[in-house]
N, C-alpha and C positions, 0 to 999 in steps of 0.2 A: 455401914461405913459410908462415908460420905464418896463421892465417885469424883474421879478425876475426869472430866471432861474432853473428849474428844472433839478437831477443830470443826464439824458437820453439829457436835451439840453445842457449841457456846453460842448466845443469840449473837445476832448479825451486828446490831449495834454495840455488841463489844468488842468488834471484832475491824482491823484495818480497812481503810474503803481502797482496797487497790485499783477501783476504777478513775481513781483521783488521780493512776500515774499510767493506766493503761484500759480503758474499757474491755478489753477482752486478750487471751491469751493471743488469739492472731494480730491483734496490735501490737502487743510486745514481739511476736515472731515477726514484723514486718522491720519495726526498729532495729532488732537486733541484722536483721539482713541488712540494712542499712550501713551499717557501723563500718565496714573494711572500704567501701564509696568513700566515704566521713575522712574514715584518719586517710586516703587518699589525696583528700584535698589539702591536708596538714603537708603529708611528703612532700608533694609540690615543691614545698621551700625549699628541700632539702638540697643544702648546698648553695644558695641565695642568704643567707641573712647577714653575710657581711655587705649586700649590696647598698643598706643604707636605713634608718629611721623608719621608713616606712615599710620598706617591706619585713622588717623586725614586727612593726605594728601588725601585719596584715597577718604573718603566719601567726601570731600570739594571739589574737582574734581568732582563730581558725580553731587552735587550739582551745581554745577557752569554750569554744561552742561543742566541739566531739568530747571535749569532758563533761560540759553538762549535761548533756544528750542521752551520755553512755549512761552518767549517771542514774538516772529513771529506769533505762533499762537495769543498772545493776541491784537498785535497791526494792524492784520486785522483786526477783529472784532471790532476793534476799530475805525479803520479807516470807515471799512460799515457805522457803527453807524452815525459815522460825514457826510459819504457823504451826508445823507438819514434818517434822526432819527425817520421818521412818516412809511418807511417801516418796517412792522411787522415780516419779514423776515431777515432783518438786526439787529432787538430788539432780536429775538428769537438766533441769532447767539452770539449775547454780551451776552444774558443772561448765554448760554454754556459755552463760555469763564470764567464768572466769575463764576459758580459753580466749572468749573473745575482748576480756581485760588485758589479757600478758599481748595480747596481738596490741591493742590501744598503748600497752607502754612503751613495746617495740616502736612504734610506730611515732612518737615522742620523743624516742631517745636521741635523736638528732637534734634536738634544739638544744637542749644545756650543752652539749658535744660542741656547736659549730659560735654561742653566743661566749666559750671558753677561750676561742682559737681567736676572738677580733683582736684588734690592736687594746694596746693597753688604756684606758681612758673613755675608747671607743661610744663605751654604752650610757658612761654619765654625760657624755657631749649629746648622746640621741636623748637621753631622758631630757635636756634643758631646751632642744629643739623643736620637738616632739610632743607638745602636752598630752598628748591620748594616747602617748606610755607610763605618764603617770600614774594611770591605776591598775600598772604589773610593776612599779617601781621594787615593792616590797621582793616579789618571783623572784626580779630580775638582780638583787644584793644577794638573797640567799644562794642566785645558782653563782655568783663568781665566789660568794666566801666556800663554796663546794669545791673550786679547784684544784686545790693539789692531792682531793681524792678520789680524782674521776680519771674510769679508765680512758682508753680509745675509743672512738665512736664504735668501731666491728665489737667491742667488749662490752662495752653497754648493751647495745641492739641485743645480742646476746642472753646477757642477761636479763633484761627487760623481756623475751621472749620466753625464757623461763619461769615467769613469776608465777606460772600455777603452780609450777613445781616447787617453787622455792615457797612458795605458802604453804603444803602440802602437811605439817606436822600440825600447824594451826589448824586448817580446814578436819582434819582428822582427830583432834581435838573437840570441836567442835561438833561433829559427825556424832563423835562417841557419848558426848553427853546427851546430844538430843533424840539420840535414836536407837542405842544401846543398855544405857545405863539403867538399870532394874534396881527398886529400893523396896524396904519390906513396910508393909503400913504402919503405923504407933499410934496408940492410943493418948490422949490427953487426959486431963485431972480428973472429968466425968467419965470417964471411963468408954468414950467414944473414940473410934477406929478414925484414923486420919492417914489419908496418901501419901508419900512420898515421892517427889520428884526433883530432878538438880533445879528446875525452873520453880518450885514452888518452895523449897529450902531453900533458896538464896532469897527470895524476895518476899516470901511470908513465917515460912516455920521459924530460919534461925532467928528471928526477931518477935518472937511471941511471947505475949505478955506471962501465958500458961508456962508456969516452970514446967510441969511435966512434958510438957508437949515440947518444949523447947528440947529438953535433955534427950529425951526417946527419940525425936528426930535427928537429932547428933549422933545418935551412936547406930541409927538405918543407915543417915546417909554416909558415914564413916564405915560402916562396912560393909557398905556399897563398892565405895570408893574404893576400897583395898581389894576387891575382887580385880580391878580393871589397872593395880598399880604396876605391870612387868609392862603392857603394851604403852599406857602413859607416860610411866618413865623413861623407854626407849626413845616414845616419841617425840617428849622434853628433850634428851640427850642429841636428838636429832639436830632439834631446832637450837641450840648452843653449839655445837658443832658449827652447821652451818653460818650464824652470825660470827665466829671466832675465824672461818675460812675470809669468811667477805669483808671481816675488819682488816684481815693481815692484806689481802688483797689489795687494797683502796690504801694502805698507810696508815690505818690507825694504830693509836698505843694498842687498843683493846676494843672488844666489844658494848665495853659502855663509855667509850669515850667516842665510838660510832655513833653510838644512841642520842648521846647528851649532843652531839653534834648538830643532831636533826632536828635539836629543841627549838623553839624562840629564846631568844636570848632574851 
């Protein structure tokens, strides 16, 4: 039977260069120590950004650099995750990351909260005065057409400090495909034993030119799937729950009028 590969046997060059976002794990543990200094220097404003143009500019620059920042930090640990989802060492480094994501949104939430409160007009007079607000022009439309569904700034923070938890059905979702879920092998038209896994079903089996291999894969990973369907569907029911609380919350009709909200129009 052919073997599914574990992330120690795939050769190296098919594999991510995470040193292209961190040379070594102590360099990501240094950035991550980093990160609460960072959104530090965002607070700062807090409570200044009606003082005029530029210090609007200054905290949005501020901003824009602890999201990019965070970012590298967040998409190794992201990446671990994917190589490896059943390493407890790779779980425990995602886990950091997103504690210290809901801390980065907290710590954000104060700018949509205080650019809501300016006078009316306020921000298209900075955008005409101000050239080098011109490229957060687009941020800065979406957060005022966001107004009449934003809570209180204490409500936001709030929430924004909750965001690992409020991801919590997704992540565990996620969790469960990559590190849980057991498929039975199938054989194809030659009569060869082929693996099953959610990663290798989605991206090679269901799309195989071999009818048989295609069908016999359908019905491993389908009752696969149906082993794990009482905690998935709870934890589906979870995450509808949850966006139907936060649409009523905020004023929407519904939770897909929250959704379509957040689109580009």
């Amino acid at each position: 039977m052919a073997k599914r590969l574990t992330r120690e046997e795939v050769p190296v060059e098919e594999t991510w260069r995470l040193e292209d976002l961190f040379l070594s794990i102590e360099d990501w543990e240094a950035a991550l120590g980093a990160v609460d200094s960072e959104i530090a220097q965002v607070t700062g404003y807090r409570g200044r950004l009606g003082e005029g143009a530029s210090v609007l500019l200054e905290c949005l620059e501020a901003a824009e650099n602890l999201i990019r920042k965070f970012y590298h930090v967040e998409l190794y640990a992201s990446l671990l995750l994917a190589s490896d989802g059943t390493n407890p060492a790779n779980q425990a480094i995602a886990g950091r990351a997103a504690a210290a994501k809901a801390r980065v949104e907290a710590g954000l939430s104060f700018i949509e909260a205080e650019i809501l409160r300016l006078p009316d007009g306020a921000v298209a007079q900075w955008l005409a005065t101000e050239p080098h607000l011109e490229a957060f022009r687009r941020n800065l439309e979406k957060t005022i057409s966001n107004k009449p569904y934003v809570l209180s700034p204490e409500t936001e923070e709030v929430l924004a400090s909750l965001g690992e938890i409020m991801k919590a059905p997704y992540m565990l979702y996620n969790r469960t495909k990559s590190s849980d879920m057991r498929f039975e092998p199938v054989t194809d038209s030659r009569g060869r034993k082929v693996p099953v896994s959610f990663a290798t079903y989605e991206v090679m089996l269901e799309k195989s030119p071999d009818t048989t291999l295609r069908r016999n894969a359908f019905l491993s990973f389908t009752r696969g799937i149906s082993a794990y369907q009482n905690v998935l569907g709870g934890t589906f029911g979870t995450e509808i729950r949850k966006n139907v609380v936060l649409a009523k919350a905020r004023g929407f009709e519904s939770a897909t009028h929250m959704f379509l909200h957040r689109q580009e129009s």
